[in-house]
N, C-alpha and C positions, 0 to 999 in steps of 0.2 A: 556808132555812138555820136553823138550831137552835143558837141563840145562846146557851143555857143550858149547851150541852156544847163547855164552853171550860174551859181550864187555864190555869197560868202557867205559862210555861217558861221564861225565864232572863231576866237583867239582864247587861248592862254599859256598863261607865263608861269606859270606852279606845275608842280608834279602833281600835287591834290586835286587839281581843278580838272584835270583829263576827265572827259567820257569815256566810257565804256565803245570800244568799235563795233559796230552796228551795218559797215558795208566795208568790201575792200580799199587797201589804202594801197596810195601812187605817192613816193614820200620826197622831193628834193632836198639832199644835203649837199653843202657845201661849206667854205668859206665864206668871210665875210664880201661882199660884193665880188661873188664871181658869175650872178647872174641868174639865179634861180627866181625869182619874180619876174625876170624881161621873159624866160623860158614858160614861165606860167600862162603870160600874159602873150603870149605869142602862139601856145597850144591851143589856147581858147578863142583867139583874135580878139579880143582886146586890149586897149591899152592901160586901164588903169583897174584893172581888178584887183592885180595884189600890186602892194605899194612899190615904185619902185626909186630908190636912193641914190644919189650917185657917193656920198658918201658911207663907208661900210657901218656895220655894226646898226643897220635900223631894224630888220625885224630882230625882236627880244623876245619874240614869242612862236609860238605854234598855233599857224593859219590853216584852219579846215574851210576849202573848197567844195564844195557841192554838185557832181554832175550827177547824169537818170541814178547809175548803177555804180558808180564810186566815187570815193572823195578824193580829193589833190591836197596833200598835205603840204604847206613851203615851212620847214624847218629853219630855227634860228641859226645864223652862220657863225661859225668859228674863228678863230684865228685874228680874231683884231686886236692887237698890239694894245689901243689907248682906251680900253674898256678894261676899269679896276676888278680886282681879283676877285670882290665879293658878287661880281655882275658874271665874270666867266664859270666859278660854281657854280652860281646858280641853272643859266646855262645849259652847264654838263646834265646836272643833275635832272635837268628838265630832257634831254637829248636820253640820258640814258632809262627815263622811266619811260618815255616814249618806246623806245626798242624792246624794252622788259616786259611790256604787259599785258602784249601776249594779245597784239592787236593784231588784225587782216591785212598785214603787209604784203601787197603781192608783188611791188618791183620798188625797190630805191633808184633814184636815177640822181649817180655820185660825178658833182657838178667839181672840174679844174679848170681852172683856166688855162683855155691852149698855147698862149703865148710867153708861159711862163712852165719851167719843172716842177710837178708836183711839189706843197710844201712837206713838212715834218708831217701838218695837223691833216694833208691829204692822205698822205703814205697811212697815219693811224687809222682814219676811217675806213680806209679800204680793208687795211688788215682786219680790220673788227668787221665790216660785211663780210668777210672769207669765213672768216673766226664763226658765223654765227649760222652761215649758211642761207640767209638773205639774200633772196634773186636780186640783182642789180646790174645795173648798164653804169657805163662811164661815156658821160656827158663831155665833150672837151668844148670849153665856150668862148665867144670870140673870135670865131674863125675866119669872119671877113676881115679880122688885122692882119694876118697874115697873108702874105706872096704861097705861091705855090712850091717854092723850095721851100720856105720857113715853114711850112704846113706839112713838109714830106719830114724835114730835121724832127718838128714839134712830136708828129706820132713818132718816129723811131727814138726818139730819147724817154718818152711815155715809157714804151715796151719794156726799152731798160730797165727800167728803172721798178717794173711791175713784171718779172721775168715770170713770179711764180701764179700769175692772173691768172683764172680757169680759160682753155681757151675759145670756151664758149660765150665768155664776156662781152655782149656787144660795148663797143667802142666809137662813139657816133659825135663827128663833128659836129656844132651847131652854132647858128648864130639870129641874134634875133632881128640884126638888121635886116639881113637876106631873106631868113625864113630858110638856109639851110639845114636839115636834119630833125625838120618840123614831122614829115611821113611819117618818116622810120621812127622815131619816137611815140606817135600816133599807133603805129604799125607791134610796137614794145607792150603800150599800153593795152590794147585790146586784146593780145596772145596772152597777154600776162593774165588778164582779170577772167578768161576761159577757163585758165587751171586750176 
């Protein structure tokens, strides 16, 4: 696949306003600024295809991606504190018509930050990929923060903390300074969109 010849093709912010899935989807969720646009933008070698923030809470919408044979989905992130109640429903409501409608999801790739434990809104996504039976990899992001003890602590309190994870889960360090764990994601994506 030829990850360099991608475009962006639309956004939205409604549940009404979805198309209909027409190729396989590759979907990033996360939290608010834990990196899913530097991941995007680091799969494709680019730097500025999907927008990226340093403050959280800027994608509000759902960003369709464009490669030959599937689309990169970067979903709105969760969990920010100083975004009003009427902005986090909506949100939901938009997150959850996206998983309901019975689109060509072929991997979720569920983005934490490695330098922190799972939050509450982490812990619920995962359960709800379990719940639903959605192939998914766990992203762990930031990993050039981390020393090589902090990075051994970081995955073993992960595991903890996720004891009942299938253990076929891959679990894939990454960071978009380095370019660690760019392959094996690459390597997710293309097993994934064969099945």
């Amino acid at each position: 696949m030829n990850y360099q010849n991608v475009t962006f093709e639309k956004s939205f912010g409604q549940p009404e306003q979805l198309e209909c899935s027409d190729l396989p989807e590759i979907c990033f969720s996360g939290r608010s600024n834990v990196g899913k646009s530097s991941l995007i933008n680091k799969l494709v070698g680019r730097k500025a295809l999907a927008r990226v923030s340093t403050k959280p809470g800027k994608t509000v919408t759902i960003n369709f991606f464009r490669l030959d044979t599937v689309r990169l989905c970067d979903l709105p992130g969760y969990g920010y504190a100083k975004v009003s109640f009427a902005e986090k429903q909506r949100w939901s409501g938009l997150m959850e018509h996206y998983f309901a409608a019975g689109r060509d999801i072929k991997m979720v790739f569920q983005l934490v930050d490695m330098r922190h434990a799972a939050t509450r809104d982490d812990v619920s996504m995962i359960e709800y990929l379990m719940s639903t039976g959605y192939p998914f990899c766990v992203v762990l992001t930031k990993s050039d923060k981390l020393n090589k003890s902090e990075r051994e602590q970081s995955l073993e309190t992960f595991r903890e903390q996720f004891k009942e994870l299938p253990e076929d889960t891959p679990i894939v360090p990454f960071s978009a300074v380095t370019g660690e764990g760019v392959d094996t994601l690459k390597e997710i994506i293309e097993k994934s969109i064969e099945n």
